[in-house]
C-alpha positions as CSV (number, residue, x, y, z in Angstrom):
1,X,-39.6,-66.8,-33.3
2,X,-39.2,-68.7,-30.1
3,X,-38.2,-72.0,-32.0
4,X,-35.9,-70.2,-34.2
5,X,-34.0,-69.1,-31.6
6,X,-33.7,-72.4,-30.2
7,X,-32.9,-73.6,-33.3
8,X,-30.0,-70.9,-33.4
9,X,-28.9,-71.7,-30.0
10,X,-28.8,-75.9,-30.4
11,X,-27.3,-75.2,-34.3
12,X,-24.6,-72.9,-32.1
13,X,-24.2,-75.9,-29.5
14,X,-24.3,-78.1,-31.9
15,X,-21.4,-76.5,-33.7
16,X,-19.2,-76.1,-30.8
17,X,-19.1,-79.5,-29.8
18,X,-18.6,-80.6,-33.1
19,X,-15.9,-77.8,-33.5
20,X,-14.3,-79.8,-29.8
21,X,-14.4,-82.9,-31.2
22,X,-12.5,-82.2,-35.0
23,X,-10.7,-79.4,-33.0
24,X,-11.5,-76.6,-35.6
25,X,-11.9,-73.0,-34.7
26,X,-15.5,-71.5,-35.2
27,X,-16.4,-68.5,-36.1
28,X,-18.8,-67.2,-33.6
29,X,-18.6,-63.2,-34.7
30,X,-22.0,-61.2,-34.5
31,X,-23.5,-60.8,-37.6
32,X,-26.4,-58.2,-38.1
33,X,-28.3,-60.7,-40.1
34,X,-28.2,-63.3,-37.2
35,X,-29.5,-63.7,-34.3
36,X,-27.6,-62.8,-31.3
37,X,-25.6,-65.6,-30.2
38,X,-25.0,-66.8,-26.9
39,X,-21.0,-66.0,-25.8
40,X,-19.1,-68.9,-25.0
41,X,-18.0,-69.3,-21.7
42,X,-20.6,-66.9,-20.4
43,X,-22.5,-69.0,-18.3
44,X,-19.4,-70.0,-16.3
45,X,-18.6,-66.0,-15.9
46,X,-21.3,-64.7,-14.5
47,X,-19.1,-61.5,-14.9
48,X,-19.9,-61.9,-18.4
49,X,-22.8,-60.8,-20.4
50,X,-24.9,-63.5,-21.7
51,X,-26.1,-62.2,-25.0
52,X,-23.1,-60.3,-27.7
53,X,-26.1,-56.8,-27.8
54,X,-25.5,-56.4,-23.9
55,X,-22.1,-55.5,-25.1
56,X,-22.7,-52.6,-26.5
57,X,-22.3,-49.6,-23.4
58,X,-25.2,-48.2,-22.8
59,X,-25.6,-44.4,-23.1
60,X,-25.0,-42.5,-20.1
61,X,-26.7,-40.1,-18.5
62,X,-26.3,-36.8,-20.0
63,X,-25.1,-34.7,-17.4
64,X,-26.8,-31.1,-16.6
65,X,-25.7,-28.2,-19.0
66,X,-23.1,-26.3,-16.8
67,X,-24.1,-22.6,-17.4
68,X,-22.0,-20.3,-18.7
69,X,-20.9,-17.6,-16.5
70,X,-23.0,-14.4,-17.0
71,X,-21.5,-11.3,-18.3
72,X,-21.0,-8.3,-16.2
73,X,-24.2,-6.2,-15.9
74,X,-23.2,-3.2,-18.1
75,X,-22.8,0.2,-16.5
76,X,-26.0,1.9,-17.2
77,X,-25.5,5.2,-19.9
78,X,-26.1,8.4,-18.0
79,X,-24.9,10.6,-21.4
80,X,-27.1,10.9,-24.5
81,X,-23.4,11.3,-26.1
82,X,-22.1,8.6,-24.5
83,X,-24.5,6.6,-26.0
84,X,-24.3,8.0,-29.5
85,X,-20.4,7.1,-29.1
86,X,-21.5,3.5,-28.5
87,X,-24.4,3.5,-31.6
88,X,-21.5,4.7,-34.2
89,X,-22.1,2.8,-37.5
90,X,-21.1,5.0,-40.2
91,X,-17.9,4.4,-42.2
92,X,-15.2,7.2,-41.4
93,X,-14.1,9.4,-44.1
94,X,-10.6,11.1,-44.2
95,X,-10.3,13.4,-46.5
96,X,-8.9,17.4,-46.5
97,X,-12.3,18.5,-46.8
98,X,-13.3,16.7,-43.5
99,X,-10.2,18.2,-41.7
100,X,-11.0,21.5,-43.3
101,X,-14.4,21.5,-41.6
102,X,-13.3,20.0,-38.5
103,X,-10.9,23.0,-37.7
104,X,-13.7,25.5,-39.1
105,X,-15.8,24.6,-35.9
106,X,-13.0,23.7,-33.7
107,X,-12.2,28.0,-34.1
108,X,-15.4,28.8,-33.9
109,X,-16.2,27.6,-29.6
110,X,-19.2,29.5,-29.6
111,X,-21.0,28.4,-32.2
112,X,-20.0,24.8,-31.5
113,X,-21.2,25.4,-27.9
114,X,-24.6,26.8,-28.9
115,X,-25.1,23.8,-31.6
116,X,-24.4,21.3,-28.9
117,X,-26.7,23.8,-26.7
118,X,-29.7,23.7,-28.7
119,X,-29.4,20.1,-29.1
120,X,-30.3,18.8,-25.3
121,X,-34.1,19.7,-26.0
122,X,-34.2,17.1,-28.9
123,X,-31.2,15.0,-29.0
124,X,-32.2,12.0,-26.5
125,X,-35.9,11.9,-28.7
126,X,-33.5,11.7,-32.3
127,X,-31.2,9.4,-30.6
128,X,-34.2,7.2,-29.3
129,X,-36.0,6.8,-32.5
130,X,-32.3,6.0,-34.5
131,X,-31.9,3.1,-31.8
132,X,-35.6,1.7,-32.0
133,X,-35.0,1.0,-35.9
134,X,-30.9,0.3,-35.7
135,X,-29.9,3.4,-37.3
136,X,-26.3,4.5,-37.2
137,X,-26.4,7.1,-34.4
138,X,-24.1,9.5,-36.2
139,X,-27.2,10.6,-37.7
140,X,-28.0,12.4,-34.8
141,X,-25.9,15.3,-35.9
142,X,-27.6,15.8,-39.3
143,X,-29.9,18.2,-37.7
144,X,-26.7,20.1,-36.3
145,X,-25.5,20.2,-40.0
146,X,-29.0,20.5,-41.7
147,X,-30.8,23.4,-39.0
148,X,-28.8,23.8,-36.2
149,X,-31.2,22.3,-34.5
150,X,-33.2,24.8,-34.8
151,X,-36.8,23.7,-35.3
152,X,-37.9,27.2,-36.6
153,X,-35.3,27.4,-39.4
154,X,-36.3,28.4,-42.9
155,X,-34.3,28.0,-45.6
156,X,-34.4,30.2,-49.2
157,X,-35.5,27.1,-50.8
158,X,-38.9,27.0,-48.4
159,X,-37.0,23.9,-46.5
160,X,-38.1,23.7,-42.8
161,X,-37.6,22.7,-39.5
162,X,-35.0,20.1,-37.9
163,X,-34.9,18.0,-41.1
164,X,-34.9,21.3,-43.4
165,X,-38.2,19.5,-45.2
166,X,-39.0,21.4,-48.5
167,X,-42.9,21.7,-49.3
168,X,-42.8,18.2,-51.3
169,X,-41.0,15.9,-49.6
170,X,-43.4,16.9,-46.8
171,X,-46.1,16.1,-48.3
172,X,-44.9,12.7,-49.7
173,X,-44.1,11.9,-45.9
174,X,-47.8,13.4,-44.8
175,X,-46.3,16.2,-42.8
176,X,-49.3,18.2,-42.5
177,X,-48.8,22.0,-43.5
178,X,-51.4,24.8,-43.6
179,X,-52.4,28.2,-42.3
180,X,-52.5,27.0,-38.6
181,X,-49.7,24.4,-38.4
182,X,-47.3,23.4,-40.3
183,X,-45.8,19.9,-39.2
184,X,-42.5,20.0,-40.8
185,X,-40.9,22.1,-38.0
186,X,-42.9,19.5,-35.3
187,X,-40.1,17.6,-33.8
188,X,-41.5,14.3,-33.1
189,X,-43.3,13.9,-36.2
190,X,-40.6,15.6,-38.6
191,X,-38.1,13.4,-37.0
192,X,-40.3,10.1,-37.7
193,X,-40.9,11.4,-41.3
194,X,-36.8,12.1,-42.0
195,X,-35.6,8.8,-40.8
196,X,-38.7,7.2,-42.3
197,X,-37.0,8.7,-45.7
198,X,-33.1,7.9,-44.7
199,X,-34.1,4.2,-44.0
200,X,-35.9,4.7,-48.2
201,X,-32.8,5.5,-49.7
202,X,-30.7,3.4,-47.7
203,X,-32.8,0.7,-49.2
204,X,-32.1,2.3,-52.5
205,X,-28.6,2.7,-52.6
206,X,-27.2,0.3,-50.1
207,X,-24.7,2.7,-48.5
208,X,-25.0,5.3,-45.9
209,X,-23.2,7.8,-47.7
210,X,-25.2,7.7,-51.0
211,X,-28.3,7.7,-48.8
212,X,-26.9,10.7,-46.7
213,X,-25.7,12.3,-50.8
214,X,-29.3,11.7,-51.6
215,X,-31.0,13.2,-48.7
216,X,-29.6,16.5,-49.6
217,X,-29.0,16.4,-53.6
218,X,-32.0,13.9,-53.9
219,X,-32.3,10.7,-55.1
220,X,-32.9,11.4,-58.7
221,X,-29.6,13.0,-59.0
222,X,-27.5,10.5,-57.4
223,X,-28.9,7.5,-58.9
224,X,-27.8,9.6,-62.1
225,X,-24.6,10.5,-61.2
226,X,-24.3,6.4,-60.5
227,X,-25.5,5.4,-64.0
228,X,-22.9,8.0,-65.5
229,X,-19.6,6.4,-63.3
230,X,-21.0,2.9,-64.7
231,X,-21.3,4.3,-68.1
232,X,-18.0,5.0,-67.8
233,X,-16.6,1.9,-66.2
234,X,-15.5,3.6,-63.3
235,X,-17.2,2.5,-59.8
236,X,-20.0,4.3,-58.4
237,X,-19.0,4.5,-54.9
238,X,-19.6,7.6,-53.0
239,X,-16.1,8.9,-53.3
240,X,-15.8,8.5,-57.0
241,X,-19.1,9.9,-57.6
242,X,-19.0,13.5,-59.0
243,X,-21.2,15.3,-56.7
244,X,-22.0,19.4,-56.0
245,X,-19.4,20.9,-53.8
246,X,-22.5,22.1,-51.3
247,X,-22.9,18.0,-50.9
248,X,-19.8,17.2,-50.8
249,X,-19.5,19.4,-47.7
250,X,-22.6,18.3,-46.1
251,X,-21.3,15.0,-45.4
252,X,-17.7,16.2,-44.7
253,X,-19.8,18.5,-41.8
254,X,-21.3,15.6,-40.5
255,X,-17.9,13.5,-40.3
256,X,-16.4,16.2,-38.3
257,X,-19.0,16.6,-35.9
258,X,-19.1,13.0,-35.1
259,X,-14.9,13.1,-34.8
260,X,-15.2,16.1,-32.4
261,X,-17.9,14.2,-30.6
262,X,-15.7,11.3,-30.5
263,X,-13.2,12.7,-28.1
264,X,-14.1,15.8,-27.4
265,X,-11.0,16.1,-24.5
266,X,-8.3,15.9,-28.2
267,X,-9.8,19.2,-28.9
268,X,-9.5,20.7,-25.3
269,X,-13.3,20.8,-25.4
270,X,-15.7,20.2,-22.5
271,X,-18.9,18.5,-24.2
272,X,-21.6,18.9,-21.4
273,X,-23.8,15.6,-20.8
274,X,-27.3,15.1,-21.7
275,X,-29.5,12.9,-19.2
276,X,-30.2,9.8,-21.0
277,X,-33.7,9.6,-20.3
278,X,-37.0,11.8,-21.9
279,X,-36.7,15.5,-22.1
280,X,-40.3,16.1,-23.4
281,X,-43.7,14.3,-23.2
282,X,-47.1,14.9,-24.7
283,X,-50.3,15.8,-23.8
284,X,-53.4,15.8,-25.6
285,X,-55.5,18.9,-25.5
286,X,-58.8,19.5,-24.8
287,X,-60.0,22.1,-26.3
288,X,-58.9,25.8,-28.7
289,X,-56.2,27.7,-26.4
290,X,-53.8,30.2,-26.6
291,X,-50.3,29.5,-26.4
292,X,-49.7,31.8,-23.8
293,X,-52.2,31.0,-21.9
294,X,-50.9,27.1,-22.7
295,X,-47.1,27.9,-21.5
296,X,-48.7,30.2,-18.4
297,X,-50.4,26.5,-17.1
298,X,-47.6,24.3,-17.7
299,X,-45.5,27.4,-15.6
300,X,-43.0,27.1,-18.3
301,X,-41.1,30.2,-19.9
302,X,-43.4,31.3,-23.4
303,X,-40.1,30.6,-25.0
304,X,-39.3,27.4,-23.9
305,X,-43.2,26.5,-24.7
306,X,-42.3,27.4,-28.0
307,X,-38.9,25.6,-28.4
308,X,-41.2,22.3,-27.9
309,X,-43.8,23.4,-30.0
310,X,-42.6,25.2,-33.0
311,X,-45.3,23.7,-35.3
312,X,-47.9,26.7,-35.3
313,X,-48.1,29.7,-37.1
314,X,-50.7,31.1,-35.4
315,X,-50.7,32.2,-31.5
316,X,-53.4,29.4,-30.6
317,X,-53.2,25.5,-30.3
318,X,-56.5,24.7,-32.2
319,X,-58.1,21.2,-32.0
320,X,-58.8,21.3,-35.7
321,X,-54.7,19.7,-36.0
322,X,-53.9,16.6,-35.4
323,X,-51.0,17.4,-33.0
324,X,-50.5,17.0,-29.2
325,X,-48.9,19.3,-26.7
326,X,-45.0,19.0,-25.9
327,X,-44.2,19.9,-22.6
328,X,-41.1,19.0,-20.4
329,X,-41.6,16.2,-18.7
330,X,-41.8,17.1,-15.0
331,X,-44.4,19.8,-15.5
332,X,-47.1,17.3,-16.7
333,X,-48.5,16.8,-14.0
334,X,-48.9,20.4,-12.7
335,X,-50.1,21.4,-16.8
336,X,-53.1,18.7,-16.1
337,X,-54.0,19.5,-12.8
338,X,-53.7,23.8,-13.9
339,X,-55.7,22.8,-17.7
340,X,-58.6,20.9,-15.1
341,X,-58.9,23.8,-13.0
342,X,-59.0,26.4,-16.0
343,X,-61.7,24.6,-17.9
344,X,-63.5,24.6,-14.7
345,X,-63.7,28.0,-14.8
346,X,-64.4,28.6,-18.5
347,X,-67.5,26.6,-17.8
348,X,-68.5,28.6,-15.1
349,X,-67.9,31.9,-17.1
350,X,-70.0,30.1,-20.0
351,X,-73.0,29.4,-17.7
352,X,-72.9,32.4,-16.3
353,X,-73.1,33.8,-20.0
354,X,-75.9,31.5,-20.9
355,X,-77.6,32.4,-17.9
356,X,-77.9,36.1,-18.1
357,X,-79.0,35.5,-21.9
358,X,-81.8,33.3,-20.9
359,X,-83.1,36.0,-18.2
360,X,-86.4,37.9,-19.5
361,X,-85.7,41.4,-20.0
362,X,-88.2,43.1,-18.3
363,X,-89.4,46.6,-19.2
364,X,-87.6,49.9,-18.5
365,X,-89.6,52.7,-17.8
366,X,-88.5,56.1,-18.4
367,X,-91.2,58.4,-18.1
368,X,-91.7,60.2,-14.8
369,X,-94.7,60.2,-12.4
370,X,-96.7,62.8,-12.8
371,X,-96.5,65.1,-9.3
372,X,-100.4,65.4,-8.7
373,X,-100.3,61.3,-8.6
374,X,-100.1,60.7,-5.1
375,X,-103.2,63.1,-5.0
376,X,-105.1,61.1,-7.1
């Protein structure tokens, strides 16, 4: 390789001098199939580079990544329904029937108030659960619409709780339901079982509203309805669907609960805040106790205890269920320290029970000495 460069530099010379002496031009451009040749006139430049590749700038340093300004910290969400604002996903529908329904609760303050009321137990739980899988928040108000949220509701149809569960679709979500307990009208694991079924149908059907149609007609009937507007050549959207009037209002109740909830202030209506942060907690029980006995060591009102724990038919929390204790968060710690001491004393009660059943009976006399013994 050595002597062919040689060779390239003494054919270059070679070449030049001849090119002085006949005093014809040669061509000395780079070719990628040559050998780099030496650049005349370099060795009197010293400015110069010496070989045609040291022409070619060299890549510069690549200067530090200058980093882009950070956003403002966001201000932290005090209000449950400040935060359901934010989460709103749903399309908006207009329609008579949503105005209709809007002005129905707007003249009706009381009953507004006590839906928004009965809410604060449950709302932040719903709302926390919709945000964990990226649910439209909106959906917070279906138990408003469905319930009330009213965990004990019962409708003629045998649908119950929050959700309004009927007997079947419980059971094809394993909501557990029998003489003790019946875990439709549980709030924690009715409200994993109803968005576990929303999220099914809006896999179905690919649209909210279809999903929310199904939810309360069923999926059977809706995918009908769908196949009879394509029958038809007609689309199959939720506004062209013919659907019962009782679902047609369902969703038009939901739309004008989330526009009221919206801007509550158009409406000259005060919506009071909900901490954003856990109502309720759990505990794990120990053992069978009564529900009043239960609510009188968590020091919490018996109707409050049952409010957050709506699930039993009978007055006792048996260990035979699979469910947990709901208390309000700030009297866990007094509910496990007041549980301790009361088992404490159940097992002194037993002992003492076991105790006096262990003893030997001794005999009982009940004759009468005769009154010549002590003479004897």
């Amino acid at each position: 390789m050595r002597h062919a460069i040689h060779a390239a530099f003494a054919v270059a010379i070679g070449l030049s001098a001849g090119a002085q002496a006949s005093g014809k031009p040669v061509d000395l451009a780079y070719r990628a199939d040559q050998s780099s040749l030496r650049i005349p006139g370099a060795a009197a430049n010293a400015r110069l580079p010496l070989l045609l590749e040291e022409l070619v700038p060299r890549p510069e340093p690549v200067p530090a990544a200058v980093p882009e300004p950070e956003a403002p910290a966001r201000k932290p969400m005090l209000d449950v329904w400040e935060r359901v604002r934010e989460g709103f996903a749903l399309p908006n529908l207009e329609s008579p029937l949503v105005s209709q329904w809007q002005a129905w609760y707007l003249n009706r303050p009381q009953l507004l108030k006590a839906l928004f009321e009965r809410s604060r137990r449950y709302v932040y739980h719903v709302v926390e659960e919709l945000d964990k899988r990226g649910m439209p928040t909106e959906l917070a108000f279906l138990p408003m619409v469905e319930s009330g949220y009213n965990p004990m509701a019962l409708s003629s149809v045998q649908a119950a709780g929050l959700w309004q569960f009927i007997p079947s679709t419980g059971k094809t979500y394993k909501l557990e339901q029998n003489q003790l307990y019946d875990e439709r009208r549980d709030v924690i694991a009715s409200t994993s079982a109803a968005l576990d079924y929303l999220q099914f149908l809006h896999e179905q059907f690919g649209d909210w509203h279809l999903a929310l149609a199904s939810y309360n007609w069923g999926e059977n009937a809706v995918g009908r309805a769908i196949e009879r507007n394509k029958a038809k050549g007609q689309p199959a959207d939720y506004r062209m669907l013919v659907l019962p009037e009782e679902t047609r209002n369902y969703i038009a109740k939901l739309q004008a609960l989330k526009n009221i909830a919206a801007n509550p202030r158009a409406f000259n209506l005060e919506l009071e805040p909900v901490p954003n942060r856990p109502y309720f907690a759990t505990v794990a029980g120990a053992r069978d106790i009564e529900i009043n006995v239960a609510a009188r060591l968590a020091d919490v009102p018996l109707t409050e205890f049952l409010a957050l724990n709506p699930a039993y038919s009978l007055p006792i929390i048996s260990m035979n269920t699979r469910t947990q204790i709901v208390l309000p968060v700030e009297k866990l710690e007094s509910f496990a320290s007041n549980l301790e001491s009361y088992k404490k004393s159940l097992v002194g009660e037993e002992t003492a029970k076991r105790w006096t059943r262990s003893m030997p009976k001794l005999p009982i006399t009940s004759k009468r000495r005769p009154a010549n013994a002590l003479s004897r």
